[in-house]
C-alpha positions in Angstrom: 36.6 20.4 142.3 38.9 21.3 145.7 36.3 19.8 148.0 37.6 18.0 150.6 37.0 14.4 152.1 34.9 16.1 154.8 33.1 18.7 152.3 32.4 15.8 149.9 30.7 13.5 152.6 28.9 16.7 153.8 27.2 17.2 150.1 26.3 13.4 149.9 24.4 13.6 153.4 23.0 16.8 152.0 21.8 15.3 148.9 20.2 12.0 150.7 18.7 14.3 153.0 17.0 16.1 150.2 16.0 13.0 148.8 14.1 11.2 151.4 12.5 14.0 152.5 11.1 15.1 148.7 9.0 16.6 147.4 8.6 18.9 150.9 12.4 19.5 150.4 12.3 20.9 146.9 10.4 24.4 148.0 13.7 24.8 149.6 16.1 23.9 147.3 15.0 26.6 144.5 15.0 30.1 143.9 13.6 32.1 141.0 16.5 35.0 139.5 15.0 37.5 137.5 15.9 38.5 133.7 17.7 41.6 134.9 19.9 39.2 137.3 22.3 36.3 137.8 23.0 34.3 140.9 26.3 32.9 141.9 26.4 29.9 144.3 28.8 29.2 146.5 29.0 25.6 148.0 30.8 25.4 151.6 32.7 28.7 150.5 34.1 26.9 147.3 32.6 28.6 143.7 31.0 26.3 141.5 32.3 25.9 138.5 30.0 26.9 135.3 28.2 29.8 134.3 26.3 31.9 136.6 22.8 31.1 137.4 20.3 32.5 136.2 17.5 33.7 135.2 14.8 31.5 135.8 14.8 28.6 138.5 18.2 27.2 140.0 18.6 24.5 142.2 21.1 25.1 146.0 21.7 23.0 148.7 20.1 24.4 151.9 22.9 24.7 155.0 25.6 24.3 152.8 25.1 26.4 149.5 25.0 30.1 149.9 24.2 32.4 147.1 24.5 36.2 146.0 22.4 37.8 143.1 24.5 40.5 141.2 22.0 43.0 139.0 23.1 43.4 135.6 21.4 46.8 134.5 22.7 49.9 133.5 24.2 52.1 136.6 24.9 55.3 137.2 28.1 56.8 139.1 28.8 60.3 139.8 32.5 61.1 140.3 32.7 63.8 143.1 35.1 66.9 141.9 39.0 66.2 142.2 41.5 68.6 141.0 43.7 67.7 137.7 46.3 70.0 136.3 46.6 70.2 132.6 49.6 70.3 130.0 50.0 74.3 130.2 50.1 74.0 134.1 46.3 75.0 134.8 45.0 73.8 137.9 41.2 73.2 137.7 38.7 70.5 139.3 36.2 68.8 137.5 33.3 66.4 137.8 32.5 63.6 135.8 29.5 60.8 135.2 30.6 57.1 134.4 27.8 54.5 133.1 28.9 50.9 133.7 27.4 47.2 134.0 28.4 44.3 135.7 29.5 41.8 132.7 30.7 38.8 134.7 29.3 38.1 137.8 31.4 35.2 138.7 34.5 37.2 137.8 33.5 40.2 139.7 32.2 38.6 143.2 36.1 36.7 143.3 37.5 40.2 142.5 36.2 43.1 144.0 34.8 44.0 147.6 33.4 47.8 146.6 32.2 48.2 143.2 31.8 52.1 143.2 35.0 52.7 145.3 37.0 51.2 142.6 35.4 52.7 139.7 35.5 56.6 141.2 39.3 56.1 142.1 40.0 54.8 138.7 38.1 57.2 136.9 40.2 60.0 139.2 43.7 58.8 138.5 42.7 58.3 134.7 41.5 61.3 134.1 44.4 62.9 136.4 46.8 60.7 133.7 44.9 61.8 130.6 44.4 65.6 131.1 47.8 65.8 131.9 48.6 65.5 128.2 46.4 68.2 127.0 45.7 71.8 127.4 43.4 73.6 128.8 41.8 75.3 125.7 41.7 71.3 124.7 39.3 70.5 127.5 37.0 73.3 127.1 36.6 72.4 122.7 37.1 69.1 122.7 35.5 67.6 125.8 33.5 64.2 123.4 37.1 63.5 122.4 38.7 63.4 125.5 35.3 61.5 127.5 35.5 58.8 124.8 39.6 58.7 125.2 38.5 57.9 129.6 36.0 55.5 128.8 38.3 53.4 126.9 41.2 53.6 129.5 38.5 52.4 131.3 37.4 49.8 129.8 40.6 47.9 129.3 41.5 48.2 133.4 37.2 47.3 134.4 37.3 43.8 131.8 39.8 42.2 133.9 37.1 43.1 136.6 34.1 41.5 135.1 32.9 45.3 134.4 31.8 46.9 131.2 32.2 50.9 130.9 29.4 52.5 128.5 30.3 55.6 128.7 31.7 58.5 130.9 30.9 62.3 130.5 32.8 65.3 132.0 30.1 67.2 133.5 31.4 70.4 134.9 34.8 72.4 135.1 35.6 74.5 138.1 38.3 77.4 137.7 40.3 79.1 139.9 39.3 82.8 140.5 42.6 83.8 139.2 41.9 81.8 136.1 38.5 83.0 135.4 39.8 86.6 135.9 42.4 86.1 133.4 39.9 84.4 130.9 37.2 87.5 131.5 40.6 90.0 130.8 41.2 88.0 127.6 37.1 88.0 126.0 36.9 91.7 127.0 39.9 92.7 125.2 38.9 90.3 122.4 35.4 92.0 122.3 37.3 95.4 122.5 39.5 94.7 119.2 36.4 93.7 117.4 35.0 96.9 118.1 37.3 98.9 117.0 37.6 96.9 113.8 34.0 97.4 112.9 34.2 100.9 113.5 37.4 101.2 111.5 35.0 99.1 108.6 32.8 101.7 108.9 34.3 104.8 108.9 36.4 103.3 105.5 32.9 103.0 104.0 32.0 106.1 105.5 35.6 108.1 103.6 34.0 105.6 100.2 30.7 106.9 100.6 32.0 110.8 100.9 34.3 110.7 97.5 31.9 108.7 95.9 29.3 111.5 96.6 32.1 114.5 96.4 33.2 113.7 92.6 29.3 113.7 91.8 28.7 116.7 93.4 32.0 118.3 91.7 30.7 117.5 88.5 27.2 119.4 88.7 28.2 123.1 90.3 23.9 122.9 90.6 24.0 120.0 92.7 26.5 121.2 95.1 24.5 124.2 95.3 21.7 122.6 96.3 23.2 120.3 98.9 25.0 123.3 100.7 20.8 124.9 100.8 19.8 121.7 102.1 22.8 121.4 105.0 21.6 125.0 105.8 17.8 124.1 106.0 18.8 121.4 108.8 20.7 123.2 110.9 17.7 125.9 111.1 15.2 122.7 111.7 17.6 121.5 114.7 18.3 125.3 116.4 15.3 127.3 115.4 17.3 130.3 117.8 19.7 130.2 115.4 20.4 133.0 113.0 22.5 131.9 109.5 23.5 134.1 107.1 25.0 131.9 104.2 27.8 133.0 101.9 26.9 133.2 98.1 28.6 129.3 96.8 30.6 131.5 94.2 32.4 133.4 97.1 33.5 130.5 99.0 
């Protein structure tokens, strides 16, 4: 369909041609696409209509079919860092990962002139859109969430593309210095507080420990008699130069 008078007569010489010089022409007229791959044929610049080609044997038209094989496996694109700015007005920069496969071949060769250039752009200004609507603190807890919220932005822009998005991963976050002093001011006062709480923990068990033991002691004179001995005995074990001349317990 859409060949011309000229392109039509062209692909009937082509064919005759083909025929009468069989079967020495048919080593020329086939190509073998692998499993992985699809071919897409193109006859005197015009697509042919159908499915791609592919895989196994497919028959072309030498001098006036040309043909491209698209691979449809798994690939890999790193997104170089670009700098987003989040809801609470933090600039940062961050790099991401984005795993896509080429769906429709046909669809995709009629499209799209650079495959990568498209996707990195679009994974930029996505995520650029995106993180503008959440906070920083969001970014850093909830980093699945917001990868899986990319890859389906993704995915509805790419189909129209012939291009299926697996899945996308933000792999690092770069802070500015002031931003990272600020955070290391925040933990260390943090850290600070909970020291002081666990000290205040302890020196409430510390004050439970000492009535506990003072309204034992208070109810045995013997006891507190002995304990004031023993407190004397370390403090001669610790300063041996030390002369202590106790106070009778009834005097005090």
């Amino acid at each position: 369909p859409g060949l011309g008078i000229c392109e039509w007569l062209l692909t009937i010489l082509s064919f005759l041609f083909v025929i009468m010089t069989f079967p020495i022409s048919i080593w020329f007229c086939m190509k073998v696409v692998r499993e992985y791959e699809r071919a897409i044929v193109f006859r005197l610049g015009h697509l042919l209509p159908g499915r791609a080609r592919g895989p196994g044997l497919f028959f072309f038209l030498p001098c006036l079919d040309t043909y491209h094989k698209v691979d449809l496996r798994l690939k890999t694109l790193e997104i170089p860092f670009h700098q987003v700015v989040t809801k609470d007005m933090v600039t940062l920069e961050i790099d991401a990962v984005c795993y896509y496969r080429l769906e429709n071949a046909s669809l995709l060769l009629t499209t799209l002139t650079s495959i990568s250039s498209a996707i990195q752009l679009l994974v930029q200004t996505t995520t650029k859109r995106l993180l503008a609507h959440r906070a920083f603190s969001e970014l850093l807890l909830d980093r699945k969430t917001i990868s899986q919220e990319i890859k389906v932005a993704l995915d509805a822009v790419t189909g129209c593309w012939g291009i299926k998005v697996e899945r996308t991963e933000i792999n690092n976050v770069q802070l500015p210095a002031e931003v990272r002093q600020s955070l290391a001011v925040e933990a260390e006062a943090q850290r600070q507080a909970k020291v002081r709480v666990i000290a205040a923990e302890g020196e409430k068990a510390a004050s439970e420990s000492l009535r506990m033991a003072a309204e034992i002691l208070s109810s045995a004179p013997a006891a507190a008699q002995l304990r004031y001995l023993h407190a004397l005995h370390s403090l001669t074990a610790e300063k041996p130069a030390a002369f202590i001349l106790p106070l009778p317990l009834d005097a005090m």
